[in-house]
C-alpha positions in Angstrom: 88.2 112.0 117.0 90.9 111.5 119.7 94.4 111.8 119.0 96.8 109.8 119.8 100.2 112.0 119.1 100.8 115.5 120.8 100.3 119.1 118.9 104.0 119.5 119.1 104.4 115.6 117.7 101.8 115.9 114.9 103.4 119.4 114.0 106.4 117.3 113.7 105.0 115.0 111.0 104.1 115.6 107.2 101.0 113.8 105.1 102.6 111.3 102.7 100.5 113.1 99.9 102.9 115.8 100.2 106.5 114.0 100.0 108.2 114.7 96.8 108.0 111.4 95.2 104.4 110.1 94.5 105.0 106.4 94.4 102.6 103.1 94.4 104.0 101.7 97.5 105.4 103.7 100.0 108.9 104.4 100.0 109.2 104.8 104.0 107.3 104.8 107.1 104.1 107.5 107.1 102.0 107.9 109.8 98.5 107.8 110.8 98.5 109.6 113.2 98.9 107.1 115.8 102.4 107.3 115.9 105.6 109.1 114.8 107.3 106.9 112.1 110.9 106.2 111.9 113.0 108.2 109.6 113.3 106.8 106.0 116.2 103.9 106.2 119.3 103.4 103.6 117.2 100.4 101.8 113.8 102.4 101.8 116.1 104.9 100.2 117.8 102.8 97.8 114.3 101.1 96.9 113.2 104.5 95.9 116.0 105.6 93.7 115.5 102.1 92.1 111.7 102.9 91.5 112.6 106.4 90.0 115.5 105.3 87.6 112.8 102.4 86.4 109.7 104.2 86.6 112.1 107.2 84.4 113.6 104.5 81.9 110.2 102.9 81.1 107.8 106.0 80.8 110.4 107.9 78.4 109.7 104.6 76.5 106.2 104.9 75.9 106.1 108.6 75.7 104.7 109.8 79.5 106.4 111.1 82.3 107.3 109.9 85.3 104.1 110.2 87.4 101.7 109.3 84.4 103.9 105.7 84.5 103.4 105.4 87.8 99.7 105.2 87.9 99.7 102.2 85.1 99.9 99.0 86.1 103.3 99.2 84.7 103.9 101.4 87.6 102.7 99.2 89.9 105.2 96.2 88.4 108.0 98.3 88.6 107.4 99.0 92.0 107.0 95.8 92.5 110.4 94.5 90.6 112.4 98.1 92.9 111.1 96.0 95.5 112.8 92.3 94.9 116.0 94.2 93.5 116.4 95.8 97.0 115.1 93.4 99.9 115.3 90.2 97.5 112.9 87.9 95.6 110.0 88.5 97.4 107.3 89.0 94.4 106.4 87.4 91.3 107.3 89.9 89.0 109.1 90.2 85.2 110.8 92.9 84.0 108.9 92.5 81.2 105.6 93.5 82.9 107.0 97.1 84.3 108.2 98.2 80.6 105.5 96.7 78.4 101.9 97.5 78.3 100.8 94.4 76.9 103.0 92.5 79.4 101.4 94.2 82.5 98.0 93.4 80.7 98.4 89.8 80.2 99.1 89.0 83.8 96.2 91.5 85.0 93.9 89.6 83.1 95.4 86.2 84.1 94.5 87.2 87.6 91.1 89.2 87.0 88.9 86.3 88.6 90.9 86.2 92.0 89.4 86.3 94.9 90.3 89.0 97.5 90.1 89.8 101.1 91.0 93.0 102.4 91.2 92.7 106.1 92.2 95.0 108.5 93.7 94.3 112.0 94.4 96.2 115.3 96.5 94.6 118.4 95.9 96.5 121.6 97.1 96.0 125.0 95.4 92.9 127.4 94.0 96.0 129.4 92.9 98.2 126.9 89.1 99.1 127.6 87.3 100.7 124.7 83.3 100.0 124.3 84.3 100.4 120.6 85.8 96.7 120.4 83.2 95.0 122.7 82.6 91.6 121.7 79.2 90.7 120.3 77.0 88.0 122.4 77.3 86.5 119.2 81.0 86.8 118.3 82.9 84.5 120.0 85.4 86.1 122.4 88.5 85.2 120.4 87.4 87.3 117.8 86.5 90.4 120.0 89.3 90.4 122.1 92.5 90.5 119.9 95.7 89.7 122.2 99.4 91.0 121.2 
């Protein structure tokens, strides 16, 4: 496998798995290994104190800690509502569904039939020549040859 960042560069960098706080969605940038990320920003930071004191309120609740909350669908929610209460109404989220079981449940099941595409994509430079991302004679060349 090639690597994109320098010995002294990946040296520099530390796996997500082993931050401090295990959250559902990241907290700040984490790497690849593709690239250095940026240092964790004042709203990242705030989103993450936000997740901890609701992910903390809601698992003395029902009688877990912490990290037990967080793996629950509750968890999730919470994350979810740290999210909005930071950067704005960006999901559709209750309060209701990061404290209550039975909340988080009901709009799991509400959604269980959805359909869902899990795409991944890669912009590389015009000139970028890799054999790896040839086009197919039977793809057409829009598809093999992403532009950024």
């Amino acid at each position: 496998m090639e690597i994109f960042l320098s010995k002294r560069e990946l040296a520099q960098t530390e796996p997500a798995e082993k931050l401090d706080f295990k959250s559902p969605v990241p907290t700040r940038m984490v790497s690849n290994g593709e690239f250095n990320p940026l240092p964790q920003t004042r709203r990242q930071r705030q989103f993450e104190e936000r997740l901890k004191d609701l992910s903390d309120a809601s698992a003395r609740k029902l009688g877990m800690d912490r990290r037990q909350f967080l793996r629950t669908s509750c968890g999730m929610a919470a994350a979810f509502v740290a999210l909005n209460d930071v950067f704005g109404p960006i999901f559709d989220v209750s309060p209701a569904e990061a404290a209550q079981p039975e909340a988080a449940a009901q709009r799991a099941n509400g959604l269980a039939g959805q359909f869902i595409l899990d795409d991944q994509v890669h912009f590389v430079r015009d000139d970028y020549k890799v054999d790896a991302f040839s086009v197919s004679p039977n793809m057409p060349a829009s598809i093999g040859t992403p532009r950024c």
